[in-house]
N, C-alpha and C positions, 0 to 999 in steps of 0.2 A: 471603801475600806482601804488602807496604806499598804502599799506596796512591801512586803518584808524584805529587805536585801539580804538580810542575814540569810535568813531560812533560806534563800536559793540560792546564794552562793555556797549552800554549806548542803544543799543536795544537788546542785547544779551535777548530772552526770550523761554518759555518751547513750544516745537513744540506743534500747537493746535491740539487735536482731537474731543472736548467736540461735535463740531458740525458734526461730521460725524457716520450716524446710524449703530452701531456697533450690531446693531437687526440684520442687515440682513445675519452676520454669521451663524441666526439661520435655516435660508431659503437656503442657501448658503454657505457650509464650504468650505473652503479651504480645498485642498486634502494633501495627509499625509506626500507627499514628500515639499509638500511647508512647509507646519506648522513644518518640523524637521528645514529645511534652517533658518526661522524666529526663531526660537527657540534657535540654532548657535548665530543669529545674536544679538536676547534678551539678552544673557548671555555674549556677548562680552564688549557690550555698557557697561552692570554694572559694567564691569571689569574694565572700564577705570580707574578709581580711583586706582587700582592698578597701572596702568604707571603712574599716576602723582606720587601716592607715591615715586615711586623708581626716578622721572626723578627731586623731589625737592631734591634730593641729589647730585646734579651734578651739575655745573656752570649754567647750562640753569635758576635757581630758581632767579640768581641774574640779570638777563635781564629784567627789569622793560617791557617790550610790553610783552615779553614772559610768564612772569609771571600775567601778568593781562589776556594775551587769555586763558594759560592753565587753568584757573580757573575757562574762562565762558565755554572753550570746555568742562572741566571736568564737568559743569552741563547740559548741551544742550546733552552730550551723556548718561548720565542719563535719562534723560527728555526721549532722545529716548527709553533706555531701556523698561520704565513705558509705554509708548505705544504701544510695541511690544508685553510686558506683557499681556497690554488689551484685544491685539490682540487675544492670546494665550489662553486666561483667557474664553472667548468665546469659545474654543472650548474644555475648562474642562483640560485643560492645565496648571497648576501651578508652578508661577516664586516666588519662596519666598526667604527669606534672608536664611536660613537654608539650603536652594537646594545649593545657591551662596558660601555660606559658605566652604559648601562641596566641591564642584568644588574647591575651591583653597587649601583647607586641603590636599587633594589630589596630589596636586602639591609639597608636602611634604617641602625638604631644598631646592630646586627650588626658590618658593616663600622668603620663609626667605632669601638665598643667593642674591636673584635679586638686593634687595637697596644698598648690599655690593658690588656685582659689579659693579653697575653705578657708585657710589660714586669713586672708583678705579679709575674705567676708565677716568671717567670727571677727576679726579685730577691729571691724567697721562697724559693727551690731552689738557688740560687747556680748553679755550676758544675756540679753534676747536670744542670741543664738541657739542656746541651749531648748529654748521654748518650741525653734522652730523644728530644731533638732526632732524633739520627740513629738511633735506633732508628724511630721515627717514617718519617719519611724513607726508611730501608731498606725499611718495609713499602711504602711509596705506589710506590715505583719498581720494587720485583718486581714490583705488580700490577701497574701501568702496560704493565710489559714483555712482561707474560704478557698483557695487553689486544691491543699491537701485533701479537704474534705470532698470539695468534689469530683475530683479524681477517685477517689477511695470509691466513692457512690458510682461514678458513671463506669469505673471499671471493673468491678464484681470480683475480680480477681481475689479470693480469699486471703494469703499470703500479702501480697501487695497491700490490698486494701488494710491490711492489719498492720504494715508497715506505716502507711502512710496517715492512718490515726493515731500510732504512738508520737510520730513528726510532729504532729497538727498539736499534740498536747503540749508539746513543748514549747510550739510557737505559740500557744495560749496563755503561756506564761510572759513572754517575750509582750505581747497583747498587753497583758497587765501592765507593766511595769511602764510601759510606753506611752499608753493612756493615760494613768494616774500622775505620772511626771507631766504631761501636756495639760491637761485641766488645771493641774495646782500652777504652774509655772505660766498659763494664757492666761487664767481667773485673777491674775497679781497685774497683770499690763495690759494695755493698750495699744501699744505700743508692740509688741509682739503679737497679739492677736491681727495685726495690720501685716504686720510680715511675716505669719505663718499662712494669712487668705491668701497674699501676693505669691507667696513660691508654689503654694500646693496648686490656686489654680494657672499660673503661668509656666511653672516647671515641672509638675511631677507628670509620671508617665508611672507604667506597669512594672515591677519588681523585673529587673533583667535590659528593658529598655537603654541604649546608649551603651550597653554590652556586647548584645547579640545581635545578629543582623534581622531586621525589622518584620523580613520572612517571616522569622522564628517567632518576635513575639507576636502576628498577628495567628500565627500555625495556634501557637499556648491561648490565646482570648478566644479564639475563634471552638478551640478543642471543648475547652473548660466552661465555657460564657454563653455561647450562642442558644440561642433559644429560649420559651420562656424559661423555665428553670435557672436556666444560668442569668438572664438579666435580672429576675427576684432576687438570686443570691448577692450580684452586685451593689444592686438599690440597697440589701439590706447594709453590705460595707459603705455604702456612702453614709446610710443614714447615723453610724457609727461615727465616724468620720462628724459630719454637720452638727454635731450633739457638745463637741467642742467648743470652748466659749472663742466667739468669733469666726465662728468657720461655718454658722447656720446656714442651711441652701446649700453648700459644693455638693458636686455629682463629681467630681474627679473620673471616677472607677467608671462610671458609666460613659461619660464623655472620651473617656479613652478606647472603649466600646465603638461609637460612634466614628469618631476620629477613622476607624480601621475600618469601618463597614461593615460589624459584625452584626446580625440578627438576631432581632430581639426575639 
């Protein structure tokens, strides 16, 4: 079924939390390996605005659908950050712009470099880009969602976990729309289907990856992923993933698994 852009730009709105008693952190903290994982995930959300930056340089800006979702995605994962923050905020935890700041200062000509090389690349790949774009994109938003979800599970925390499934539904939207663009837009080339195999399996890594320092994402696979449970839930995002025309067989997610030495 097609993606509506209408309909979700026209309900695109900030994930609620006003009504859920964030007191009962006080009664109730999270323990410390969760709160570093949310903390990961706080800091990525705000990041998003850095990939739009770099990705309105590249053909994808001139896709009128594409260009209206990035706009609501890029504030709906804000939205999350600020809740995450809340989260965080409760347990004397502080997400401010200056921490954020930092984090990407940090990232020195990295950051400066990034919008030059999309810019490049899109201009070398033309309108493929866009293909690779959302193939891309469909992969970071399964994990994402299969992140939320099993967090919500492995920490029982009522509150939280009721937090982190309203998140999850919005990234299941984000899912969609990412999807549905990559199949229609692989299923037309060839040619794209070759160079969305080529970046996902030679460049992609774990949502935060070439952000955070490496600690951290192996702390979030290791927290979320390890065991049997977590590597089903992986295989099942690859198998998500591999259902794309041209992308049969990648294991990305789990090979990133691997990669780090986590436990199946």
């Amino acid at each position: 079924m097609a993606f509506d852009i209408d309909r979700y730009t026209a309900t695109s709105d900030a994930v609620a939390w006003g009504d859920l008693d964030f007191d009962t952190f006080d009664t109730d903290p999270l323990p410390e390996s969760t709160l570093r994982t949310l903390r990961y995930m706080c800091d990525i959300e705000y990041h998003t605005v850095c990939y739009l930056r770099d990705l309105l340089t590249t053909p994808s800006h001139k896709e009128a659908d594409v260009g209206a979702f990035m706009t609501m995605w890029n504030r709906e994962e804000f939205w999350h950050g600020e809740a995450l923050a809340a989260v965080l905020a409760k347990h004397d935890i502080t997400v401010d712009f200056d921490q954020l700041k930092a984090t990407r200062l940090k990232l020195g000509w990295k950051d400066r470099l990034d919008p030059i090389k999309q810019s490049i690349m899109g201009g070398l790949v033309g309108n493929d880009f866009v293909a690779v774009h959302m193939a891309w994109g469909a992969a970071n938003e399964w994990s994402a969602n299969a992140a939320y979800l099993r967090m919500a599970e492995l920490e029982g925390h009522p509150v939280l976990a009721e937090l982190l499934k309203r998140i999850a539904r919005q990234e299941t939207r984000h899912v969609a729309f990412y999807a549905s663009q990559a199949r229609d837009r692989l299923k037309d080339s060839k040619k794209a289907q070759k160079l969305a195999r080529f970046a996902l399996s030679r460049f992609w890594g774990p949502v935060g990856s070439g952000v955070q320092e490496e600690s951290e994402v192996t702390h979030v696979m290791n927290h979320l992923f390890a065991g049997p449970d977590g590597r089903k839930l992986v295989r099942d995002v690859d198998s998500h993933i591999a259902k794309l025309p041209g992308l049969e067989g990648l294991t990305i997610v789990e090979d990133s698994l691997e990669k780090r030495g986590i436990a199946a």
